[in-house]
C-alpha positions in Angstrom: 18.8 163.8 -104.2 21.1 164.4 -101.0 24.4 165.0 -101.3 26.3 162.7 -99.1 29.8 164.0 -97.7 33.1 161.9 -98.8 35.1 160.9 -96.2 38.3 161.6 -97.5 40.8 159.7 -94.8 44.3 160.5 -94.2 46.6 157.4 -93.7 45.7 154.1 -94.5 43.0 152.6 -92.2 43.3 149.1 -93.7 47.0 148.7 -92.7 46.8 150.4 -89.8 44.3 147.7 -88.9 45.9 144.7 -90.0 49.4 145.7 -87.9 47.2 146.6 -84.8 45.4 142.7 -85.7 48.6 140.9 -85.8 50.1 141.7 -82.2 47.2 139.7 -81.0 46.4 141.5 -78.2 43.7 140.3 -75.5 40.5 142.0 -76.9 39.6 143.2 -73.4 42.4 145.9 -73.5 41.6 149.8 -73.3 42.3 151.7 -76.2 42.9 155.3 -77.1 43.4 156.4 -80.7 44.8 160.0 -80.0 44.6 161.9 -83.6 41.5 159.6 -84.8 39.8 162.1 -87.4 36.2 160.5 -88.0 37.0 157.4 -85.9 37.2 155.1 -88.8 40.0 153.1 -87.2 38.9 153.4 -83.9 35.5 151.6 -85.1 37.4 148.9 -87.2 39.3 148.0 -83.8 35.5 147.6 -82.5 33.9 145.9 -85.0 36.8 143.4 -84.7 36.1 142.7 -81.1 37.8 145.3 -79.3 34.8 147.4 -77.1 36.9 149.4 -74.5 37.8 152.1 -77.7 38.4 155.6 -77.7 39.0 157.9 -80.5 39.8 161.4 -79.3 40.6 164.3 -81.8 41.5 168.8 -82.4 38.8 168.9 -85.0 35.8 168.7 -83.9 34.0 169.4 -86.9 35.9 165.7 -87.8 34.7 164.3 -84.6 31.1 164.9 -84.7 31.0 163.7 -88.4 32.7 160.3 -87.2 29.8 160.4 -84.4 27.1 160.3 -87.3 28.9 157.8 -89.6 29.7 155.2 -86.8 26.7 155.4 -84.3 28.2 152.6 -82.5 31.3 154.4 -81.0 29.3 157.6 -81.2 29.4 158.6 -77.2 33.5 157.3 -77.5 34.7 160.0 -79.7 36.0 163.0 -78.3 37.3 166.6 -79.3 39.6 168.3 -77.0 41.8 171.3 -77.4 44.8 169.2 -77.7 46.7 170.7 -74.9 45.6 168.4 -71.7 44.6 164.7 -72.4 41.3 164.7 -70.6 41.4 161.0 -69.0 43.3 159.6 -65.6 46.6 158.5 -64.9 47.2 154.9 -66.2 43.6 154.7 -68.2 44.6 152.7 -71.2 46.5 149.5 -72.0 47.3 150.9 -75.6 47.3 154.5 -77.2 47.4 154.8 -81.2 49.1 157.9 -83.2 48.4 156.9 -86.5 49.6 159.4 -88.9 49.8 162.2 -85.9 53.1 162.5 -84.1 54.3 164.7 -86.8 51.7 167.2 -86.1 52.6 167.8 -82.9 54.6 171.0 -82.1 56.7 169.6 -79.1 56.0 165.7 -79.6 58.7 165.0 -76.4 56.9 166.7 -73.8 53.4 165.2 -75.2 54.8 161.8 -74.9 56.1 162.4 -71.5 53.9 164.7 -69.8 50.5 163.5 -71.5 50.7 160.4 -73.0 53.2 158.6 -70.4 50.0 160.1 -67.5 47.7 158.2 -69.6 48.9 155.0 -70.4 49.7 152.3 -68.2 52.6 151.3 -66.8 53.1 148.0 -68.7 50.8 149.9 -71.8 51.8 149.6 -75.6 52.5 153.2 -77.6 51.7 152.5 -81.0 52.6 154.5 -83.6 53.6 155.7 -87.4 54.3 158.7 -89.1 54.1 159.0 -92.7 57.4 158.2 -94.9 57.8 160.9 -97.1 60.5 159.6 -99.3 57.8 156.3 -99.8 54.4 158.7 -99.5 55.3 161.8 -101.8 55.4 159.5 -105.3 52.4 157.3 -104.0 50.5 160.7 -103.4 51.3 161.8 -106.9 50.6 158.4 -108.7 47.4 157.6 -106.7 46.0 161.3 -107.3 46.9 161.9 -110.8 46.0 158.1 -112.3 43.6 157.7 -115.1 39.8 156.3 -113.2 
């Protein structure tokens, strides 16, 4: 019998979903999910209509394991060294950092130097960064409750 890997996800994908859903944004938009792990958002926001994704990511080891779950998005998920944002000036309508920004050692000049090059003029910067004062006693409950 093969052993199949658990995908354990950081964040939560379904919420991160449903508040990207609800600004109802036009569906042929250009995305980048900077900090997208195995993609799993990323391919949600496809499978919902939204083709013109990108998922982009340090670990590669997480990228290439996203390629093989979601074959679909396969040849739009990236690794990079998370230094230079390899894409052009004003690429993308939206960029997501789900569950990143706080990993970032200087998140100011990121935003300005590489994200701001990136996304368009009129584009939408999306994103969250855990709550610890809300995620520390979830963590605890959701890991230590009786299955």
């Amino acid at each position: 019998m093969a052993h199949e890997e658990k995908l354990e996800e950081r964040g939560n994908i379904r919420s991160s979903l449903d508040y990207f859903l609800k600004l109802n944004l036009p569906d042929n938009i250009r995305i980048l999910d900077i900090g997208c792990r195995y993609g799993s958002l990323i391919h949600q926001i496809y499978i919902s209509g939204f083709h013109d994704v990108t998922g982009i990511d340090v670990c590669s080891n997480s990228v290439e394991t996203g390629r093989k779950k979601y074959p679909e998005i396969a040849g739009r998920l990236i690794s990079y060294s998370g230094e230079k944002l390899p894409f052009s000036e004003n690429e993308f309508d939206v960029v997501l950092m789900f569950d990143v920004i706080e990993h970032i050692k200087n998140v100011r000049d990121f935003l300005s130097s590489q994200v701001r090059k990136v996304l368009r003029s009129e584009g939408l910067l999306i994103f969250q960064t855990p709550n610890k004062l809300i995620n520390v006693p979830w963590s605890v409950f959701e890991h230590n409750a009786v299955r």
